[in-house]
SERO-4910 file (N, C-alpha, C, O; in steps of 0.05 Angstrom, whole numbers):
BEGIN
 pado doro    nc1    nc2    nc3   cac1   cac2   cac3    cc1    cc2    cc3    oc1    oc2    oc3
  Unk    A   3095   2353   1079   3082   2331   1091   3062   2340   1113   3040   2330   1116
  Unk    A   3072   2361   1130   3057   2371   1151   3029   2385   1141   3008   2376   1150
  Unk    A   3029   2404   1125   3007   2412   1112   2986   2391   1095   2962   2396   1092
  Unk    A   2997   2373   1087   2978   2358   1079   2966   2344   1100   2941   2344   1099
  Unk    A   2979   2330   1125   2960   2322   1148   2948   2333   1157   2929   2322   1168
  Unk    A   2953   2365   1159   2939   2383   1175   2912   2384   1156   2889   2384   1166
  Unk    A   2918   2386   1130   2889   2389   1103   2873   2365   1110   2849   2368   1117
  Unk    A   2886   2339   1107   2866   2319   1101   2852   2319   1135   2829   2310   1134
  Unk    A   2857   2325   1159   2851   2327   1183   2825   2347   1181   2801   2344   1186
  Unk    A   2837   2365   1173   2814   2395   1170   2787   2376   1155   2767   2372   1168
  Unk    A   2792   2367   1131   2772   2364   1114   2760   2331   1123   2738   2324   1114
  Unk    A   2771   2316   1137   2753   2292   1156   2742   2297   1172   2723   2282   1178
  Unk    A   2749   2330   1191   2733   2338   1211   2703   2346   1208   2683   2339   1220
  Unk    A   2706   2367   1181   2685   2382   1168   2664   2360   1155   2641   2364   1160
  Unk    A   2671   2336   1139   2658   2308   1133   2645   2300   1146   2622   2294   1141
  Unk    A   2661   2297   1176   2645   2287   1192   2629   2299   1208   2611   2288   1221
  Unk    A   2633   2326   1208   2608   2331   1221   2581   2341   1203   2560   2344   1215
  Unk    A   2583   2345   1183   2557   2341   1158   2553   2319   1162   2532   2315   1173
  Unk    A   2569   2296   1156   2559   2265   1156   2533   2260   1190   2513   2245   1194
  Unk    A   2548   2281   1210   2532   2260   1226   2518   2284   1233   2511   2284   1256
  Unk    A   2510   2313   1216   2492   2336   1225   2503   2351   1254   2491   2368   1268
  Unk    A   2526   2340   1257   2537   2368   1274   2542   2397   1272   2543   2413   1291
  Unk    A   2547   2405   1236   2560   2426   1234   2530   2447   1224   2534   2471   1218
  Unk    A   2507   2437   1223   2490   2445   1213   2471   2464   1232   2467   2455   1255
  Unk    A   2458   2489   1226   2431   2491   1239   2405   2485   1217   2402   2489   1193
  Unk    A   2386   2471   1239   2362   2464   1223   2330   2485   1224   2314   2471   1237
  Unk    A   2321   2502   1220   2301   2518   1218   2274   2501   1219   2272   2486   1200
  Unk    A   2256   2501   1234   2232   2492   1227   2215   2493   1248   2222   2506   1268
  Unk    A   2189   2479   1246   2165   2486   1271   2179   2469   1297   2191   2448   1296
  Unk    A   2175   2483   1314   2164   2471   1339   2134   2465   1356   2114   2478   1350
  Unk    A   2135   2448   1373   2109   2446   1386   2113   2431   1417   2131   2414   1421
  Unk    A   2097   2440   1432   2106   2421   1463   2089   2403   1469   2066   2409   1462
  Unk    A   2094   2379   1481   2082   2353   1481   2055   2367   1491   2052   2391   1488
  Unk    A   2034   2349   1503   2009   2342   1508   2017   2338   1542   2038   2332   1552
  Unk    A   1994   2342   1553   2002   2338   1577   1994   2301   1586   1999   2289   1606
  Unk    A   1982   2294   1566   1977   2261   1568   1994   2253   1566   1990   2229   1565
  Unk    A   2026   2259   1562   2047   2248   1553   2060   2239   1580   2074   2220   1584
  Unk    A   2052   2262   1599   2066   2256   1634   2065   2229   1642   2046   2214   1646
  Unk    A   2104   2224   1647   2093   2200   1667   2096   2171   1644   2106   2149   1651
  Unk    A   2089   2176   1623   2100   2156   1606   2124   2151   1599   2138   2171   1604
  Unk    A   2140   2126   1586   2165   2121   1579   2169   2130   1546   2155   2123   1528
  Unk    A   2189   2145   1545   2206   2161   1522   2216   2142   1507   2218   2120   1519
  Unk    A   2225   2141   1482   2228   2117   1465   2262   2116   1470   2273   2103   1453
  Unk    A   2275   2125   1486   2302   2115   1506   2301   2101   1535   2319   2087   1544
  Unk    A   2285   2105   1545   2271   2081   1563   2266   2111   1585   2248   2105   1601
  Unk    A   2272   2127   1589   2272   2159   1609   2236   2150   1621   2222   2133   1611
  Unk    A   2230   2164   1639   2196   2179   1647   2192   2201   1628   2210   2217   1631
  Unk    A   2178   2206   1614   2174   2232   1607   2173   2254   1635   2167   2243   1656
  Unk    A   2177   2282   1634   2172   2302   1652   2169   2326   1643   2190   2337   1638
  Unk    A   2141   2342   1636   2142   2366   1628   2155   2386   1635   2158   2405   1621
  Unk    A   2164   2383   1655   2191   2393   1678   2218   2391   1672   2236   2403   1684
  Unk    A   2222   2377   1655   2253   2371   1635   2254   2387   1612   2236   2394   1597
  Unk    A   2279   2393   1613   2286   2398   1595   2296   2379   1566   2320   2378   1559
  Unk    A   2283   2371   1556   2284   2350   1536   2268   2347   1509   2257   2369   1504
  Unk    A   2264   2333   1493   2254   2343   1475   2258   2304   1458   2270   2284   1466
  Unk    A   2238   2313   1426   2238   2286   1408   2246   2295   1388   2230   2312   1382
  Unk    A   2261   2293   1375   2258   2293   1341   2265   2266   1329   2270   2245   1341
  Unk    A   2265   2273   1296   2260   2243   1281   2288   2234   1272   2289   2224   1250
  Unk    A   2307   2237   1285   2330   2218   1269   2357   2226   1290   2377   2211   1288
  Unk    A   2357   2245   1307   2374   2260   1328   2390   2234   1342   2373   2215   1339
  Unk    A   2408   2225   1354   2416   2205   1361   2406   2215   1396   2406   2238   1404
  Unk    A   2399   2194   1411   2402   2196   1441   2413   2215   1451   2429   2226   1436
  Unk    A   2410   2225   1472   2427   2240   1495   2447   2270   1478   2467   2281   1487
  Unk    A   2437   2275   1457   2452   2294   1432   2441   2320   1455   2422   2317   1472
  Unk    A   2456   2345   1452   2438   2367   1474   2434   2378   1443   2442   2368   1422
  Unk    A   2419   2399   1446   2408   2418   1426   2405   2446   1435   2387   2451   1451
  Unk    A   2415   2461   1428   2401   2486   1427   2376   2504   1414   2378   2512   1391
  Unk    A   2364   2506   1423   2335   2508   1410   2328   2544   1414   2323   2557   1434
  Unk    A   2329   2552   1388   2324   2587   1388   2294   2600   1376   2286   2597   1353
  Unk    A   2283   2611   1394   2249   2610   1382   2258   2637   1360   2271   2656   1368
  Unk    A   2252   2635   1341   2263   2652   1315   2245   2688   1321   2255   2710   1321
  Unk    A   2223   2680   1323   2212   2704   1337   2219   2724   1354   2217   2748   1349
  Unk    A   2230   2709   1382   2236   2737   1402   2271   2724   1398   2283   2736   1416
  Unk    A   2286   2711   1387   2312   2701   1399   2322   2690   1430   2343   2693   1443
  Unk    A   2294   2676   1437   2301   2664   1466   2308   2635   1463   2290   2621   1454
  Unk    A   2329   2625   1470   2347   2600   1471   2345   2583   1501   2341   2593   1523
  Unk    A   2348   2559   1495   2349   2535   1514   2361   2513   1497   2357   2508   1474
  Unk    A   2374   2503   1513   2394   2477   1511   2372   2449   1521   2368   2446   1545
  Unk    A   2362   2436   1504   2350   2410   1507   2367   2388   1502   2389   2391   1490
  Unk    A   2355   2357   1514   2370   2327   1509   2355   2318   1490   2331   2321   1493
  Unk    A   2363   2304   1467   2337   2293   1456   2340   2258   1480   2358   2246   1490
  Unk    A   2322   2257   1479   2314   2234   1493   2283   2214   1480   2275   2194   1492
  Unk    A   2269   2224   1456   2247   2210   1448   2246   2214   1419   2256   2233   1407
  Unk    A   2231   2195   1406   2230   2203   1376   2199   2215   1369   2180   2218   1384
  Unk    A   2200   2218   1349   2177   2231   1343   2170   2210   1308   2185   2193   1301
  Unk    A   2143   2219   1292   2139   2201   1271   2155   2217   1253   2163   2241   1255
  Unk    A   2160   2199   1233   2184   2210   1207   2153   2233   1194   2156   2257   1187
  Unk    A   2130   2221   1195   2111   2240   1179   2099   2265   1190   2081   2277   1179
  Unk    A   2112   2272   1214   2115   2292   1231   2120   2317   1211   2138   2318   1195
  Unk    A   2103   2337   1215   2105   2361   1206   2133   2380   1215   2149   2393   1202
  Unk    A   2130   2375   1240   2147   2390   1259   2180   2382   1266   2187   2359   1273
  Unk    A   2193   2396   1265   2219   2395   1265   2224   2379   1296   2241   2361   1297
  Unk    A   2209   2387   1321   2222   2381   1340   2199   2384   1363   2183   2403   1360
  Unk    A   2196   2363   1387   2172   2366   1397   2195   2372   1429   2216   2360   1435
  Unk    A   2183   2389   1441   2191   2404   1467   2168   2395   1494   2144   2388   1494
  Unk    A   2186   2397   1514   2168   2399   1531   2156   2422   1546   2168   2443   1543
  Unk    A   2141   2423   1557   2126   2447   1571   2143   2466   1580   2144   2486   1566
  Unk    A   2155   2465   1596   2175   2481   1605   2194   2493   1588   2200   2517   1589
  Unk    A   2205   2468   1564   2227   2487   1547   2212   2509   1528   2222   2526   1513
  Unk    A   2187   2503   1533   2173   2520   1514   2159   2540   1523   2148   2556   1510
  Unk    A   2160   2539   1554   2148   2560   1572   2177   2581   1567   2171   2602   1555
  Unk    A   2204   2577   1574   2229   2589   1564   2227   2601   1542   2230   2626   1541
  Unk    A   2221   2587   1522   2221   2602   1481   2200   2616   1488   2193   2628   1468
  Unk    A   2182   2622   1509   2165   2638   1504   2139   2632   1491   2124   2651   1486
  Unk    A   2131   2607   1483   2111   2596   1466   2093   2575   1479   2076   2564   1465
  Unk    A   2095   2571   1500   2073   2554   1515   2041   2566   1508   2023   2553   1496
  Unk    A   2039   2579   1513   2008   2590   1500   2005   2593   1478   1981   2594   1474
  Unk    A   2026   2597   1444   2016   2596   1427   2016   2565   1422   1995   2558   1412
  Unk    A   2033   2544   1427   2033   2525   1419   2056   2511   1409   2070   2491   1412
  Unk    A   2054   2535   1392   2077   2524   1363   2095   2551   1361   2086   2573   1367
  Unk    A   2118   2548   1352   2141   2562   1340   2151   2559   1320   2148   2537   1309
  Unk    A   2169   2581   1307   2186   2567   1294   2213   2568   1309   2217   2582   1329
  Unk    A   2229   2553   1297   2257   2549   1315   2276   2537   1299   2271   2522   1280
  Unk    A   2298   2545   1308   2331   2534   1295   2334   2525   1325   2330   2531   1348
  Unk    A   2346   2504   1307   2364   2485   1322   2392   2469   1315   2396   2456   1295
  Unk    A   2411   2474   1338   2440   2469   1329   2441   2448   1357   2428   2445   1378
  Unk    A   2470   2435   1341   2473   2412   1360   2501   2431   1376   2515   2448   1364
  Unk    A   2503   2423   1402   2519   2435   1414   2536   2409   1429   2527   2386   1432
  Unk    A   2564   2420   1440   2576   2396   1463   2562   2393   1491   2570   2376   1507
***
């Protein structure tokens, strides 16, 4: 009896975190906002701040942190999502200045990057 609760426990945990993209890393472009973005309201009601650490993607729930790894040199930062971005968005994940001054990519622009959801 014990081993089977312990199985079906194991295998609701692992469900659920595919179901809600916890257990996953996702690979794809990055890019950091625009500086016209300063100062405006984030589609969670926040200020934007190129000075935050925060970030948009298209389906991420609220307040989720992220770890964000520029695939190139392996430099990492922990972002909030706090804004969305368009579903027809090329880009996996839009950063702000700063987290992208960290990955090392504020002057090219764009990266690529994995990203995992973290506690």
């Amino acid at each position: 009896m014990k081993k089977s609760v312990y199985a079906f426990a194991a295998v609701f945990t692992m469900c659920s975190l595919l179901v809600f993209g916890l257990a996953r890393a996702e690979d794809g472009g990055a890019v950091h906002y625009h500086d016209k973005f300063q100062g405006r309201t984030t589609a969670n009601g926040e200020i934007f701040d190129q000075e935050a650490l925060t970030a948009a993607h298209k389906t991420m729930k609220f307040g989720t942190n992220v770890k964000v790894t520029n695939l190139e040199n392996n430099k990492s930062v922990v972002v909030k999502i706090n804004d969305r971005m368009a579903r027809k968005n090329r880009n996996m994940i839009d950063l702000t200045r700063r987290a992208a001054r960290e990955l090392d990519f504020e002057k090219k622009g764009r990266a690529q990057v994995r990203i995992e959801v973290v506690p």
